[in-house]
C-alpha positions as CSV (number, residue, x, y, z in Angstrom):
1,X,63.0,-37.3,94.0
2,X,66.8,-36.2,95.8
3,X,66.9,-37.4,99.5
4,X,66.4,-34.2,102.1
5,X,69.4,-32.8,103.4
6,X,70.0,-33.8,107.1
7,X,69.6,-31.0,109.3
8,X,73.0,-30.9,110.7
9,X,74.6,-31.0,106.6
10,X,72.1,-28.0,106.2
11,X,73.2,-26.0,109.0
12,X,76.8,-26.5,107.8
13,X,75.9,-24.9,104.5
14,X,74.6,-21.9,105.9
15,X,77.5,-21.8,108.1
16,X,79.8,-22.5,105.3
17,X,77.8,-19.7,103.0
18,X,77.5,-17.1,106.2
19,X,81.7,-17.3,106.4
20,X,82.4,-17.5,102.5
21,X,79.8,-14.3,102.2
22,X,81.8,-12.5,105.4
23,X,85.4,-13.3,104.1
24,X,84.8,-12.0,101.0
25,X,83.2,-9.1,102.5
26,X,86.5,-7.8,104.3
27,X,88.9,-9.2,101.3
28,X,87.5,-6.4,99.0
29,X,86.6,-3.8,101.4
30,X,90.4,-3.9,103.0
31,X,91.6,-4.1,99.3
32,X,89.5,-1.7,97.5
33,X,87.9,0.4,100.4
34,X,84.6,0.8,101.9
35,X,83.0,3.2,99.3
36,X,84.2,0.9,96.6
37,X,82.5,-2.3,97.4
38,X,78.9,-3.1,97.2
39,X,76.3,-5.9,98.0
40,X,76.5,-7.2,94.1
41,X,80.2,-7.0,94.2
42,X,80.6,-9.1,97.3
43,X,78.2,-12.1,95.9
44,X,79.7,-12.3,92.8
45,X,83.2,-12.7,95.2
46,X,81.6,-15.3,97.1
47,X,79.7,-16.8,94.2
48,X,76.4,-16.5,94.9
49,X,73.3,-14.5,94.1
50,X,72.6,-11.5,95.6
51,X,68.9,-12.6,97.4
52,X,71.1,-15.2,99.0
53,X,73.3,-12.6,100.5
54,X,70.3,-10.7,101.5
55,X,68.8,-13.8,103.1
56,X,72.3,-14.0,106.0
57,X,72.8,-10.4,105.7
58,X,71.5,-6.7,106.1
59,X,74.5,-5.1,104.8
60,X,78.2,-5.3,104.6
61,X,78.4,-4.1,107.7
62,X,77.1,-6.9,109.2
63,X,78.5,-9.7,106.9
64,X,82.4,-8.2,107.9
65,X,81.1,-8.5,111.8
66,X,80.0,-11.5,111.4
67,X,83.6,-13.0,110.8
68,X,84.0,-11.9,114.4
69,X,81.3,-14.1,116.1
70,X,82.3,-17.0,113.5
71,X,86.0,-16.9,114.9
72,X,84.9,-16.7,118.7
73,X,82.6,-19.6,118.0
74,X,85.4,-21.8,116.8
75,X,87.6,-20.3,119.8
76,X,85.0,-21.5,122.2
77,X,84.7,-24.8,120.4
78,X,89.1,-25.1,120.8
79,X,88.7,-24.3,124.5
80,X,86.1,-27.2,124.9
81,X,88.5,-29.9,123.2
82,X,91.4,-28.6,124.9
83,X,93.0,-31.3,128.1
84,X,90.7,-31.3,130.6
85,X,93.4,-31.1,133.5
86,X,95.3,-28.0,131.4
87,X,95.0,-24.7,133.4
88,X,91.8,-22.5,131.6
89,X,94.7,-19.7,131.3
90,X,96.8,-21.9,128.9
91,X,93.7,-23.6,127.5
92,X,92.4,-20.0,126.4
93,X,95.6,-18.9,124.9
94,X,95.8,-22.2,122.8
95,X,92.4,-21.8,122.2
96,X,92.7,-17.8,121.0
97,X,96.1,-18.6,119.1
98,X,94.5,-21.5,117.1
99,X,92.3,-18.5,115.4
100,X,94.0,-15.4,115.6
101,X,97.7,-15.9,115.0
102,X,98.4,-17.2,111.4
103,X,100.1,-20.2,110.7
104,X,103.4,-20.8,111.5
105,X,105.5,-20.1,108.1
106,X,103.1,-17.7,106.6
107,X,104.2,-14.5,105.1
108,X,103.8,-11.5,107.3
109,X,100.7,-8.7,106.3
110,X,101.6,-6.1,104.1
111,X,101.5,-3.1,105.0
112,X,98.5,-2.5,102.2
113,X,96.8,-4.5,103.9
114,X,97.4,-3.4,107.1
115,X,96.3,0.0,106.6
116,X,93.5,-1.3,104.4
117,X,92.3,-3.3,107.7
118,X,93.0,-0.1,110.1
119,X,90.3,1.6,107.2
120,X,87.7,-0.5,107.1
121,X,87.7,-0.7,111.4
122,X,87.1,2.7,111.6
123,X,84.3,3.0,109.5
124,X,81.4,4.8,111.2
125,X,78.5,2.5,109.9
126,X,80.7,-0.6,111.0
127,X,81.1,0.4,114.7
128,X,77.5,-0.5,115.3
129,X,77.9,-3.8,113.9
130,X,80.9,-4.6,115.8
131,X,79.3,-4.1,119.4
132,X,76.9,-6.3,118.4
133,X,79.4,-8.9,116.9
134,X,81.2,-8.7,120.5
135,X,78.0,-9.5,122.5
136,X,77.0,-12.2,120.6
137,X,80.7,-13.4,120.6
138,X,80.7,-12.9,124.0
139,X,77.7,-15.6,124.8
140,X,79.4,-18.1,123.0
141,X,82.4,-18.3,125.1
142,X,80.6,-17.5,128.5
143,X,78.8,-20.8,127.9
144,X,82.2,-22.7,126.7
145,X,84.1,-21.3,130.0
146,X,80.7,-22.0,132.3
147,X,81.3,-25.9,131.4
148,X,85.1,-25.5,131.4
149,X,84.6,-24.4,134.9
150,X,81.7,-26.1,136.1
151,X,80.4,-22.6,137.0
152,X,76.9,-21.5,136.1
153,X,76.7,-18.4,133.4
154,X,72.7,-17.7,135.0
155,X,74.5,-17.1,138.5
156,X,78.2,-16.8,138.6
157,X,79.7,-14.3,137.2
158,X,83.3,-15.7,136.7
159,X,82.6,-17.2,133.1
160,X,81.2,-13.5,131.9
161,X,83.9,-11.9,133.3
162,X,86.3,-14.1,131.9
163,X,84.6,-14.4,128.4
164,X,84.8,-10.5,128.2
165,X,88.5,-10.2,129.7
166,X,89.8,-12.5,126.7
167,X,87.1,-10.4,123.9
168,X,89.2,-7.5,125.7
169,X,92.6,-8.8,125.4
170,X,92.1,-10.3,121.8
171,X,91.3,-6.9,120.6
172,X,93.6,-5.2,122.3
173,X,96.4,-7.8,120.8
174,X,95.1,-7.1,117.3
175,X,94.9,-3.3,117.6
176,X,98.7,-3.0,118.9
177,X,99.3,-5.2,115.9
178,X,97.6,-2.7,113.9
179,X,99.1,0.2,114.9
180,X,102.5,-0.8,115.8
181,X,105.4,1.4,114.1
182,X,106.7,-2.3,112.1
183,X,105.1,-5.6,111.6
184,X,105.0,-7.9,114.6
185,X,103.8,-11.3,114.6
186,X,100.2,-10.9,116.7
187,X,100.8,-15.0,118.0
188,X,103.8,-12.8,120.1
189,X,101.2,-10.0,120.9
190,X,98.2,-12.7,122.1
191,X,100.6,-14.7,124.3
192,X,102.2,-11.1,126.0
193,X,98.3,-10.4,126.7
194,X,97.3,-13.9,128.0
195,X,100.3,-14.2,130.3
196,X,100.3,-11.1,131.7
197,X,96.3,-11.7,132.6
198,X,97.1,-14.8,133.4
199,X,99.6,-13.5,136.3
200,X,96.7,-10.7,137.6
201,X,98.3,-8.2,135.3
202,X,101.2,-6.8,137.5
203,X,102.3,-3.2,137.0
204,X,105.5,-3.5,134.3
C-alpha cells in the first residue's frame, strides 16, 4: 500500500494543478479567442481530465481570474522575505516587479498577443470574475503588509489601504501597457507607478 501524501505535498498539487489549469486557460483564450475555447479544450492543454478541472473550477472565467489571486499570493509572499529594515515602498515594488515585469532579456509581447490580452479583459462574463479575483487578492496582501507593518488588518486601516493602492497601481501599470500606442516594458511602467505613490503622488 503507497505511503499518504503529506498534507503540505498535497496542497502543492492542487496549487500546482489550480495554476497549470489557469495558465492554460488565458494561453488559448488570448491566442484563439473567447468563443473559441472551451472547458475540454483547456484540460486537454493542461493535461488533465475534464472532472478535475470542474473540481478547481466553475468556468473559464474563473480559472483565467484565478492567475490573478495566484500572482498576488506570491507578491505577498516576496514582500514577506524582502530585508526587514528596507522601506515597505521599495519592498512593494521589488515585490510587484518579481511577478509582473518579465525577465530581464526576454523578448517583448507581440502585438497578437497584446490585442489578444486587451480581448479576453473585456469580456463581459469575465468582469465578474475579476472583482472577485481582486478581493481575494486583496486579503492576501493586507495580511502580508499588516505583519510587514506590525499594524493590525481587524483595526487599522493602513494595511487595506495600502493593499488596495498597489491592486490599483498594478492594474493601472498593466492597462497603460496595454493600451499604449508602442510596446513598453511594464517593469518601466510598475516602477513610474510605485515611485510616484511612493512620493504622495505629486501633481506632474
Amino acid at each position: 500500500m503507497a505511503p499518504a501524501e503529506e498534507p503540505g505535498l498535497r496542497e502543492r498539487k492542487k496549487r500546482e494543478t489550480r495554476v497549470a489549469l489557469s495558465q492554460a486557460a488565458i494561453r488559448l483564450c488570448v491566442l484563439h479567442g473567447w468563443p473559441n475555447v472551451t472547458v475540454d479544450r483547456i484540460a486537454a492543454e493542461a493535461n488533465v481530465s475534464v472532472r478535475t478541472f470542474r473540481n478547481y473550477f466553475s468556468g473559464k472565467a474563473e480559472a483565467i481570474a484565478a492567475s490573478h489571486v495566484e500572482r498576488m499570493h506570491r507578491v505577498a509572499d516576496e514582500l514577506l522575505a524582502r530585508p526587514a529594515g528596507e522601506p515597505l515602498w521599495d519592498a512593494l515594488l521589488h515585490a510587484v516587479l518579481s511577478q509582473f515585469a518579465p525577465p530581464e532579456g526576454a523578448a517583448p509581447q507581440e502585438e497578437r498577443w497584446r490585442e489578444g490580452v486587451r480581448l479576453m479583459l473585456a469580456e463581459p462574463a469575465l468582469a465578474g470574475e475579476i472583482v472577485k479575483a481582486n478581493a481575494a487578492a486583496q486579503q492576501e496582501l493586507v495580511a502580508a503588509v499588516a505583519r510587514r507593518t506590525g499594524t493590525d488588518p481587524e483595526r487599522d486601516v493602513y494595511p487595506k489601504l495600502v493593499a488596495a493602492v498597489v491592486a490599483a497601481g498594478s492594474a493601472t501599470a498593466v492597462e497603460h501597457g496595454l493600451r499604449a500606442p508602442e510596446p513598453v516594458p511594464l517593469g518601466a511602467v510598475l516602477t513610474e507607478v510605485f515611485d510616484r505613490l511612493a512620493a504622495g503622488l505629486p501633481v506632474p
